[in-house]
N, C-alpha and C positions, 0 to 999 in steps of 0.2 A: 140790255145792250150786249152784255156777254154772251145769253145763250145765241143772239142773232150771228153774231161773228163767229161764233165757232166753227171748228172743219169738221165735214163728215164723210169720211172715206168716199170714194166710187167704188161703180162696182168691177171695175175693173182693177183693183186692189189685190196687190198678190199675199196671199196666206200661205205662211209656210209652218211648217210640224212642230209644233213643241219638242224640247229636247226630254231624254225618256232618259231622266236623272232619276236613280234609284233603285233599276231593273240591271245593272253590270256591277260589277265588283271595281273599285279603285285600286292603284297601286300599293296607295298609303293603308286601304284598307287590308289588302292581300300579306302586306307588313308586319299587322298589326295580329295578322292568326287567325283568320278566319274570312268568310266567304259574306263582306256585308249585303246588304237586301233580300236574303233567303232565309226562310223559317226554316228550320229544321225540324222534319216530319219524326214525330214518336211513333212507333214499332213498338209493338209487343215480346217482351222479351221471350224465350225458349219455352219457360216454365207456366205460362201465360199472367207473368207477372211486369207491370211499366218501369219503364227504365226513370227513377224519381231524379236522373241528374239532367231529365232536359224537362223543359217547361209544359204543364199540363195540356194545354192547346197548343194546334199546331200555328195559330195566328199570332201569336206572342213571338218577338224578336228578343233575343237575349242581350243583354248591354254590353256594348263594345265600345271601343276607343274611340274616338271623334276623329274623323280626318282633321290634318292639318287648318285646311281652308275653314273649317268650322272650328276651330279654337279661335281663329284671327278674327273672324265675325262677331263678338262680343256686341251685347245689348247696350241701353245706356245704362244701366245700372252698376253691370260688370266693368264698362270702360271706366266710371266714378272709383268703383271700390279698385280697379288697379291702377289707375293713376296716385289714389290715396296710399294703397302699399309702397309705390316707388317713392312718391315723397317723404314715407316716413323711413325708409331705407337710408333714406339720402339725409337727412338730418339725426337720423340716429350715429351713422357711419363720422358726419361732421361732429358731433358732439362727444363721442369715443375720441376720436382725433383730439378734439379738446381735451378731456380729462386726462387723455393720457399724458400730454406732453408736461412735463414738471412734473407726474405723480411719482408715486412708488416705484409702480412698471417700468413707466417709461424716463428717458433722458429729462434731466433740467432745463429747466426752461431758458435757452442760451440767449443771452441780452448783450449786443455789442452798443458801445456807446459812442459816438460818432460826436466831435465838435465841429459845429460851424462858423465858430468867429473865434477872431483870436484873441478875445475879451471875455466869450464861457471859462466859464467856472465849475471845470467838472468833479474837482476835490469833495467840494462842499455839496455837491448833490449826493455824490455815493457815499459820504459821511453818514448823510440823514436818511438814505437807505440803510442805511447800516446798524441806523440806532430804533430801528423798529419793536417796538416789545415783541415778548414769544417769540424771536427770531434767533436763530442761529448762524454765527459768521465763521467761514471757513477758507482761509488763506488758499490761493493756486501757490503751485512749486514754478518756477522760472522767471523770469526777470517782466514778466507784463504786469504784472501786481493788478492779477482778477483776483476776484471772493466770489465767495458761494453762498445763496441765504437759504438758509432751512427754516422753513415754519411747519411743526409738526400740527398742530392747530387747526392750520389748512390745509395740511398735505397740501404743502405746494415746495417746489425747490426750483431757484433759480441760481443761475452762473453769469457775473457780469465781467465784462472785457473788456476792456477804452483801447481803442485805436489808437495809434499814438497819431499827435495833431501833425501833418504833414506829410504822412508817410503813407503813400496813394497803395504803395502793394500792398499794405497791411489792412486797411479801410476794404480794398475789395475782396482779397481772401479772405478775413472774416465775415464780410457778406455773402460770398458764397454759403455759408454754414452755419450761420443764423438764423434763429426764428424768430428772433425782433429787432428791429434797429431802435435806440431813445436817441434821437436826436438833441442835443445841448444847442439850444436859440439863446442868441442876446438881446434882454427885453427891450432896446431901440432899434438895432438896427434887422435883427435878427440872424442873418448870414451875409460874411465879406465875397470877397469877390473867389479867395480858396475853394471858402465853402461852396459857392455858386457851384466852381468846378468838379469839384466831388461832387455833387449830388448829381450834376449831367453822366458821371462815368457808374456812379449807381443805376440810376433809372436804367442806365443802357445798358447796364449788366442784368439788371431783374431787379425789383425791389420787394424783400421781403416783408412782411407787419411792420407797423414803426407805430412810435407816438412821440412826440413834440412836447419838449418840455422847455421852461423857459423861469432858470432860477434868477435868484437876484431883483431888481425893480423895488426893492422894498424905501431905496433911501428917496422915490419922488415922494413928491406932495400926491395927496388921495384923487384929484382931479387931471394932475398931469398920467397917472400911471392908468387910469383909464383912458384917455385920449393916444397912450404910448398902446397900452395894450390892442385900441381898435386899429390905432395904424396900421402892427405888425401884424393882424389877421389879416386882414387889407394887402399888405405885398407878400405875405404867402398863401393867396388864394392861385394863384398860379400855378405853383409847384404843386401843392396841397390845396386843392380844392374839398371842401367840407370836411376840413380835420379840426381838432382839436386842441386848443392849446391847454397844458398843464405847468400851474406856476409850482414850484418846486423849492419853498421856502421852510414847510413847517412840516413834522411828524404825520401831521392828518394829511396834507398833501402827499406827501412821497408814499402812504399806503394807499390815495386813491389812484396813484400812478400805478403801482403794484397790480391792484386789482383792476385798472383796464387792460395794462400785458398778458397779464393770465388768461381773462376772458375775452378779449376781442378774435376776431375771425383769421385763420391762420391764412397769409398766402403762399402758393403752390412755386417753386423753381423747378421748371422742368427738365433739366440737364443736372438736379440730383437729386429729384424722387426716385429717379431707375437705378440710382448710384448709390451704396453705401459710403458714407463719409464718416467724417470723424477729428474732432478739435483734439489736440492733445494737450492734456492737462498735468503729467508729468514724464520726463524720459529721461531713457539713460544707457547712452553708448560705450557698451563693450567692442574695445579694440579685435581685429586678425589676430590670430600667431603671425604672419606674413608683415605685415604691413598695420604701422598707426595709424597712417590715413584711411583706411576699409576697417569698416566691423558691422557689428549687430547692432542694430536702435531698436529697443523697448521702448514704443511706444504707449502710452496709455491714457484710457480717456472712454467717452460713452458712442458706441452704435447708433446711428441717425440712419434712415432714410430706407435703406435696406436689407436684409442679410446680408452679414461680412462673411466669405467662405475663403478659406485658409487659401487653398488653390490658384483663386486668383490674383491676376496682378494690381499694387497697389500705386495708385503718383503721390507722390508728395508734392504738391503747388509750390513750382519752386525750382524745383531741384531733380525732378525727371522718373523715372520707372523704376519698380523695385519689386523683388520677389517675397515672400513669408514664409518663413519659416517655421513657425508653429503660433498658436493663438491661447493666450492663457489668462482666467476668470481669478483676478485678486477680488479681496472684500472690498463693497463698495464705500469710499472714502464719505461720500456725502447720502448715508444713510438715514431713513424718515426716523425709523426706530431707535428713541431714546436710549430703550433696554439694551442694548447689544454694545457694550462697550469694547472696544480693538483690543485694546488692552487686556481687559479681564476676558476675554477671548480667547487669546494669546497665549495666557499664561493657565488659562486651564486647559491647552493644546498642549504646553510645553508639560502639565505634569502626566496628564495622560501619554505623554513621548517617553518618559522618564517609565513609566509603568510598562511599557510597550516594550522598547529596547528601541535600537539601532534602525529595526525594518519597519517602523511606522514615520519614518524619515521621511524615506522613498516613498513611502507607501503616501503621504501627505504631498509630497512634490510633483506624483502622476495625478492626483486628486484634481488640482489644480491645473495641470491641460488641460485644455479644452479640446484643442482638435492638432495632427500635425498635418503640414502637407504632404501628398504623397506624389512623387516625382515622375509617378507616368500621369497625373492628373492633371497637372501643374500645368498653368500657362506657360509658354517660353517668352522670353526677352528677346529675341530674335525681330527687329524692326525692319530689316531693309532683305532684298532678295541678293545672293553673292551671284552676278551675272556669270558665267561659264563662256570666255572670248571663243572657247574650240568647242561651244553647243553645235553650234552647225555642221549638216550632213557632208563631210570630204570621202574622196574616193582618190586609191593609189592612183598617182599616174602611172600610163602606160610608157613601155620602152621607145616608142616614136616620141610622146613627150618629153621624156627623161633624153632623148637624143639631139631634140629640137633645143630645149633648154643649153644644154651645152654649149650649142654650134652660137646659139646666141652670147654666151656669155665669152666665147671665143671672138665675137666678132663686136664685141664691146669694150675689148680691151685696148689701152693707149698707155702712152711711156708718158710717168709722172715722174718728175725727180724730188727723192723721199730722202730722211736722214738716213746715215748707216746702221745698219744695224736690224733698219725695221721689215715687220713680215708682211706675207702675201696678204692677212686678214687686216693690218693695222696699216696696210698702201689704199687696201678698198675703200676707209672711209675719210682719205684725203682726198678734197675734192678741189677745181681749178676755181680763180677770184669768178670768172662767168656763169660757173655753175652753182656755185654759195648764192650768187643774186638771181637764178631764177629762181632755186627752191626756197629764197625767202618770199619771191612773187607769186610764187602760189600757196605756200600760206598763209601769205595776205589776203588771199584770195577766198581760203577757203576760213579765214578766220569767224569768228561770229559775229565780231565787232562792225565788220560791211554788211551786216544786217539793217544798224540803221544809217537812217541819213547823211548827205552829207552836209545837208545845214547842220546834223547836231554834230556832225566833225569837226565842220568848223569854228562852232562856237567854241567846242572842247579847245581846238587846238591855241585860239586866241586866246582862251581862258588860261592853260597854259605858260603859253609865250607872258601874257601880263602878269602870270603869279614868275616867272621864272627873271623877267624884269626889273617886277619889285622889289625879287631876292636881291637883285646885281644891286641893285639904287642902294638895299638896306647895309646891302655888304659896304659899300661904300661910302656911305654918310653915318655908319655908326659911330658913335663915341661913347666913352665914358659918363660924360654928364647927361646922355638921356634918362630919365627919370622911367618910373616903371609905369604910371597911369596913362603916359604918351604913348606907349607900347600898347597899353591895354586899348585905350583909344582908335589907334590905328588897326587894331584887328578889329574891334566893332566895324567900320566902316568898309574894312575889306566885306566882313558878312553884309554888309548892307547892299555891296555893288553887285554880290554874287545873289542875293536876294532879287533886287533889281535886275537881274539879265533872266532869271527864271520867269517874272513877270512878263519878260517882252515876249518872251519864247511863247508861255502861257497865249500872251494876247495872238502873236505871230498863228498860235495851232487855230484858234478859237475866231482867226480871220480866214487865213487859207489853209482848211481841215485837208492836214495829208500829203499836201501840194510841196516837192521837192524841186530840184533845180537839175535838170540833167546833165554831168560833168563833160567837161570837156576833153582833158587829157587821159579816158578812158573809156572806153566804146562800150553804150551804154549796154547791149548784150552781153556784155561783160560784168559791168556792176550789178545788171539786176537778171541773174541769169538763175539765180533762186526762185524768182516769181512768175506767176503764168498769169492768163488772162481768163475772165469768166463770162460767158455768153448771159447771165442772171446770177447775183451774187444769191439772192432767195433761193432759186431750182435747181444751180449746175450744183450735181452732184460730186463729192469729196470725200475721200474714203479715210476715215478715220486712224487707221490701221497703218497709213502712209505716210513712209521716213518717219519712222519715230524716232527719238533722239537715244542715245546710249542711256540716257541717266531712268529709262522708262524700265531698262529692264530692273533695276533695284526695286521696285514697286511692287504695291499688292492693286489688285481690282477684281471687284464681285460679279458674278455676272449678270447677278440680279439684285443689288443695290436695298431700294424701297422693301423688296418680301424677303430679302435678310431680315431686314430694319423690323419689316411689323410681326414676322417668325419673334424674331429674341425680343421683343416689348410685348407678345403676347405670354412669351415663354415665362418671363417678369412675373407679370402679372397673375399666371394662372398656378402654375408649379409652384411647390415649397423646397426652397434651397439649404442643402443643410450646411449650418454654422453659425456665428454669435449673430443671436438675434435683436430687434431693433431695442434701446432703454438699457443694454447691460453695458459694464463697466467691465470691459478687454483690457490687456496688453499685447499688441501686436509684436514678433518679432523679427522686422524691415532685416533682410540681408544686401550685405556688398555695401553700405550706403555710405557714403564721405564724411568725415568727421566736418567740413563745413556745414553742417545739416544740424549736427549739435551746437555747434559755436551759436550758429542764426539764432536759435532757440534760447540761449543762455542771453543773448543779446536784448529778450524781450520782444523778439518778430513770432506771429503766431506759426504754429506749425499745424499743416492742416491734409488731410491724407484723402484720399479719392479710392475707390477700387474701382477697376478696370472692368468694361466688358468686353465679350469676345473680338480679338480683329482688332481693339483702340491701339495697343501698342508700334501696329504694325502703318508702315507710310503708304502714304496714295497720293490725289492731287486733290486739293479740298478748294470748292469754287463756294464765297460771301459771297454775299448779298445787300452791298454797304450805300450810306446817305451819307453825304458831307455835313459835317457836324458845322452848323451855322456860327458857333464862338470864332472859327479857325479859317482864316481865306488865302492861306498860303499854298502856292502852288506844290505840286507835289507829284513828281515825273514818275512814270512805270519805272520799274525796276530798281528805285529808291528804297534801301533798309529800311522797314517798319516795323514794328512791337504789337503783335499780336495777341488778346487777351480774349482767346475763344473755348467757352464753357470754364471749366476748371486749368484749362493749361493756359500758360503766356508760353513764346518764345518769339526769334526775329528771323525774317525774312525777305526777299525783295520781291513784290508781287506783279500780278500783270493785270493790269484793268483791263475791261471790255465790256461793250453793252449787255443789258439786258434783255435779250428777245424771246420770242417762244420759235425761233429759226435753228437750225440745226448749226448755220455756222454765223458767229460772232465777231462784231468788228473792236479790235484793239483800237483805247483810247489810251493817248500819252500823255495825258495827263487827267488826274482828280476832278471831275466836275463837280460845280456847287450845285447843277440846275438841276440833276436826275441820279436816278440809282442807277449801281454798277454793279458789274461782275468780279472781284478780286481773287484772282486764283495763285495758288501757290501749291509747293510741295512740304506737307505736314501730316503729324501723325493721324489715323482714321478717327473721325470721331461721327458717333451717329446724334443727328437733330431732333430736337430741337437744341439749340444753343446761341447764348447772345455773341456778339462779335465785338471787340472795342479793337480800335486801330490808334496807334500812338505816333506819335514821333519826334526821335529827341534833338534836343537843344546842342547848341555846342558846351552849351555848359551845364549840362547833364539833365535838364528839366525835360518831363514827358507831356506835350501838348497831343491834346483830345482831338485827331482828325477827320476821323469817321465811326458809326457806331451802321449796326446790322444784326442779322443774323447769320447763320450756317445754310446754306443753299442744297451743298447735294458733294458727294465725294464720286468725282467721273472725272477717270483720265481719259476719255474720248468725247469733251467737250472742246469742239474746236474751236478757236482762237483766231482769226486771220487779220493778217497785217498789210493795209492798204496803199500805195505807194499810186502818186497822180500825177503823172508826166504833164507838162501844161505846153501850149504852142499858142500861136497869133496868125490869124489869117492876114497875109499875103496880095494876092487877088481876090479876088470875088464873082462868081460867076453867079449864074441862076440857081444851078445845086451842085455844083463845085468847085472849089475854092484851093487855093496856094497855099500850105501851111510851114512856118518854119520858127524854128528855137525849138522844136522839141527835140530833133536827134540833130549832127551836128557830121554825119556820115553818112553814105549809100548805103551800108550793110545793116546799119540798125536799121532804115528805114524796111527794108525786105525782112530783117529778122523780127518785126513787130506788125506787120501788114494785115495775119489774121485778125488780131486785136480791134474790136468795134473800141471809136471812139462816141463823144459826147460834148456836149459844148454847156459852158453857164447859162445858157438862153434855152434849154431842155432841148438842144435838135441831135439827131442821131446821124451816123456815118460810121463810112469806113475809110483804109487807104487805098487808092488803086495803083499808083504805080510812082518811085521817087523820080525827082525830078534832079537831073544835077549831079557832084559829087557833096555838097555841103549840106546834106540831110532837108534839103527842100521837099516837100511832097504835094501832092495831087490828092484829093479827099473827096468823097461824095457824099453828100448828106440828103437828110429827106428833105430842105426847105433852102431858102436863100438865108446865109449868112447875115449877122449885123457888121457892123465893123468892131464896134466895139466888144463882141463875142470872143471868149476863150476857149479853145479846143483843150478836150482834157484825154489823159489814156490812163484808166484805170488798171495796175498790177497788185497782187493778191499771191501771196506769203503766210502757211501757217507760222505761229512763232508758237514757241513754249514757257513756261518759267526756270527759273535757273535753281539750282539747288544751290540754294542761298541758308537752309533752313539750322538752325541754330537754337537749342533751348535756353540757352545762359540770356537771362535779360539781365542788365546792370539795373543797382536800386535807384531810385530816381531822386533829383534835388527837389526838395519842397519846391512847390509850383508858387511860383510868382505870375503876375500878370503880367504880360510885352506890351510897353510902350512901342509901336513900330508907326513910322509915320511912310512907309513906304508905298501904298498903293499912296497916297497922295501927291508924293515925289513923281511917279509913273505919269498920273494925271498931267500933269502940269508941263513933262516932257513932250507929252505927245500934243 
């Protein structure tokens, strides 16, 4: 049946030539030095003796290089044996990774210890880490009370750090620089509702290696602590899906912990693999000559992540950008080797110093730099661009100018009556009661504040009037015998109401998206004389470049963003950087930096240091890419102060939402949606992507709620932003396809100043204006269809906006997070 069905050409079948591969020389081949597919002819040499360096026959081709296309060609045997090579590359590389972290070479294996109920018991767990046989215990300097466990046995060294229980900056700066997390579970419940929220601001930070342990459980009964322990596997399969729990009671226990930290697979943070960092393990500030407050912080502690090169700039998490000053290699404090005692070290130093003289001093103190900086190499601190007001090109004026000016300022002159005494230059800038109220009307005019609406004016302004009310009421019903909790009471409720009108506002955007009220005792050309009209918000074209705002020129931007970005991540990666390299034990020495940096430190807050790559210091406009964090449904308006914790930096800002498209120009949302991701842009220092985003915002009484989590999108100050403004009107009459419109202007002259303008209606029909009708802003419309009655005519206006330099590194410490009772959207409910 097969051969029956088969086809066999006609004979009218075209045949065309084989291709005559083999007979010309390739490019790749011509590259390579030689002329492929030609024998070369042997000749008899002079003497009639053969030339032995070309091959006996002339039919023999001599072996040359493979074109390209023929390396990629591989059989299956060769594809087998180099798949097998790459895999063993890749797990030899992973298993190096391994050995290294905690050996000799490399850094200690850094272990933060994180509680999640405020019934763990993390004392008595690092007790019994502590009392391990063959192990060595080795105190940190500074008020966080880590240890260090040396086991020479295993060549293994680890460094352990407890977060202190509430203290959210410290839990996440130390997870930046972490290679393990041990979580401390409570064997019933396992994590409260704190914990809950730390590990949501983990996760959305990165989460590096962990393991689960879970001390205590010893005083159930043998039948209860099993049924306790399948529970809590059961409600942390969630969070922790296929993990492991480790009880953390006995000697044998806390070394199988040990040995799953050492060996489990390490995971990757990619905002500081590219990054050298660095936990510091002891420090110590030397004051200016100048000033107490500035000096030197020696810092000291181990290399992670990448070469540290003296040159570059260093952050302290925290506390902002700092330069170095030289980089120097002390002995390593948490050394494998028994033999090498500090002490007798030291002192056979000191007698060979004694034999030496005076010059083996110096001669041991240059020993010991490692590298200085050198001040044309050096990055600069310089963040912001200094704008020049007289950049732009002026040319004298001419004597007709110079003539014309005069005759004007002669024919602007009027008799003021001035006190005695005063001059011609201190008459000029007394001005008459008429002229003080125009020039405050047109800076009203040109303020930025009539950028928005004037619903939110008026909310502002009732809001306002009611707090300035309440002041009157409290002035005048205070007494003595109010008590203080009545007070506290009363401001609760104040936040309640002001909570409540954000709601309505929230619900007011989320009903009618945009939709303003066009004023009355202002002509609406007037109010909206900022914003133009668009024929296609998708295709009309908008040039980026236009009315930029002053605060643009302080700014840096690349012109090529992305092949900066993958230029220095290849540069990373391929080059060798010279300077402390990753597993030694440095001491940095941080210039200019504030004696609060040391106090922090003395206080027991980790101190934790970044170095810089090229361009991060310097500002641009940085656009997340943020989801509404599902714990938090409180509204939250553009341009509201937020606490930003993006890669290694935190600081605050007032940012601008807008959608996410793949359109060149984006619509500004005024408020936080729950149901999609957004655009968050602000003005912040450069930072190149990958990196998590966490968005805060704080309490009045100092607690930082979790509002959005993301990533870093892209650093482009010519991502535009447009801000949508929807005039609304009511048909009137009604004709077949043109209709009476009015309440949208409320004058003759808007209606003619807004006539280009295609309108639209809620019922999808299109139109324009043809001609007003009246003096009271009635108009004439023509549309493509017959109107409904119930249809609303709409006129879309279109506004770039910007963000505001809002930006601020100083974030305040936050209050231990408690959970909010707030029964307020159910109050909302119930009103409406």
């Amino acid at each position: 049946m097969a051969a029956a069905g088969a086809h066999r050409p006609g004979p009218l079948k075209q045949q065309n030539k084989a291709h005559k591969g083999g007979k010309h020389s390739g490019s790749s081949q011509r590259r390579a030095g030689g002329e492929a597919g030609r024998a070369p002819r042997a000749f008899p040499a002079a003497l009639g003796q053969l030339d032995h360096s070309l091959p006996p026959s002339s039919g023999r081709v001599p072996v040359k290089a493979q074109p390209r296309r023929r390396l990629r060609d591989l059989n299956r045997v060769d594809r087998r044996h180099q798949a097998l090579q790459l895999r063993r590359q890749r797990k030899e590389a992973v298993l190096a990774e391994k050995r290294s972290l905690g050996s000799r070479d490399g850094p200690p294996h850094l272990v933060v210890v994180v509680l999640l109920h405020s019934r763990a018991a993390a004392h008595d767990s690092l007790r019994l880490l502590q009392s391990q046989d063959s192990v060595i215990v080795r105190a940190d300097e500074g008020g966080a009370g880590g240890f260090a466990l040396l086991c020479p046995r295993l060549k293994q060294r680890w460094r352990f750090v407890t977060a202190q229980a509430g203290d959210l900056h410290a839990v996440l700066d130390l997870a930046k620089v972490a290679d393990s997390l041990l979580f401390i579970l409570d064997p019933v419940e396992g994590w409260d509702s704190a914990g809950e929220y730390c590990l949501s601001c983990l996760f959305a930070q990165g989460l590096p290696s962990y393991a689960l342990a879970v001390p205590g459980g010893t005083d159930l009964p043998p039948k209860k602590r099993i049924d306790a322990r399948k529970k809590l596997c059961k409600s942390i399969e969630k969070r922790f899906p296929e993990a492991k729990l480790f009880p953390l009671n006995t000697e044998q226990e806390s070394s199988l912990l040990l040995r799953h930290l050492s060996s489990q697979k390490q995971r990757h943070l990619a905002f500081r693999e590219r990054r050298a960092h660095l936990l510091a393990r002891a420090a110590e500030f030397v004051p200016s000559q100048d000033t107490d407050l500035l000096g030197t912080l020696k810092v000291s502690g181990f290399v992670r992540g990448q070469t540290l090169n003296v040159n570059s700039l260093v952050h302290i998490v925290g506390h902002g950008d700092f330069q170095l000053s030289q980089v120097d290699a002390p002995p390593d404090p948490l050394s494998l080797n028994p033999r090498v005692v500090k002490g007798q070290k030291r002192s056979q130093d000191m007698e060979i110093q004694d034999e030496a003289g005076n010059g083996a001093d110096e001669m041991e103190e240059d020993v010991k730099v490692l590298m200085k900086a050198d001040p044309s190499k050096q990055e600069s601190l310089q963040s912001e661009v200094v704008p020049d007001p007289m950049e732009g090109e002026q040319t004298w004026p001419t004597e007709e100018e110079l003539q014309e000016a005069e005759e004007s300022l002669k024919a602007d002159r009027r008799v003021v009556k001035v006190p005695k005494g005063t001059s011609k230059y201190q008459a000029a800038w007394i001005v008459d009661d008429g002229e003080e109220g125009s020039e405050k009307d047109d800076d009203d005019d040109e303020d930025d504040d009539m950028d928005d609406d004037l619903m939110e004016e008026a909310v502002s302004q009732e809001g306002e009037s009611s707090e300035e009310e309440a002041g009157e009421e409290e002035s005048e019903t205070m007494t003595v015998s109010e008590c203080l909790r009545d007070e506290q009471y009363d401001e609760k409720m104040e936040e309640d109401e002001q909570m409540l009108e954000r709601y309505k506002q929230e619900r007011m955007d989320e009903m009618f998206p945009d939709e303003v009220d066009t004023p009355r005792d202002v002509p609406a050309r007037v109010r909206f004389q900022k914003y133009r009209g668009l024929k296609s918000f998708r295709t009309s074209p908008w040039d980026p470049k236009e009315n930029l705002p002053r605060d643009y020129a302080r700014i840096f931007q690349f012109q090529d963003f992305s092949r900066t970005r993958k230029n220095l991540f290849r540069q990373i990666e391929k080059e060798e950087t010279e300077g402390a390299s990753v597993g030694w034990y440095v001491t940095l020495h941080v210039c200019n930096v504030p004696v609060s940096v040391m106090e922090s430190f003395k206080e027991g807050k980790p101190l934790v240091l970044f170095s810089l790559l090229p361009h991060e210091q310097k500002m641009s406009v940085l656009n997340f890419l943020v989801r509404r964090h599902p714990g938090n449904s409180e509204p939250v308006r553009a341009k509201e102060e937020l606490i930003f914790h993006c890669g290694f930096r935190r600081f605050r800002a007032s940012p601008l939402f807008s959608q996410h498209t793949s359109a060149d120009k984006h619509k500004l949302e005024r408020f936080l949606r729950t149901d999609a991701a957004l655009v968050v842009t602000v003005y912040a220092p450069i930072t190149f992507p990958p990196a998590s985003v966490l968005l805060f915002k704080q309490r009045s009484n100092g607690m930082h709620d979790l509002i959005a989590t993301g990533s870093l999108l892209s650093v482009d100050p010519d991502r535009i932003v447009i801000k949508r403004l929807v005039l609304s009107g009511h048909p009137f009459k009604i004709f077949t396809k043109t209709a009476v419109v009015r309440y949208m202007f409320f004058n003759r002259e808007d209606v003619m100043w807004f006539k280009p303008v295609e309108l639209r209606t809620k019922w999808g029909r299109r139109g324009h204006i043809k001609e007003p009708l009246g003096t009271h802003g009635h108009m004439k419309c023509h549309f493509d269809g017959q109107l409904k009655s119930q249809d609303t005519v709409l006129l879309n206006l279109y506004k770039r906006v910007f963000p505001k330099w809002t930006y601020d590194p100083h974030v305040p410490e936050p209050v231990p997070w408690v959970k909010s009772e707030s029964a307020l959207p159910e109050r909302e409910v119930e009103m409406e």
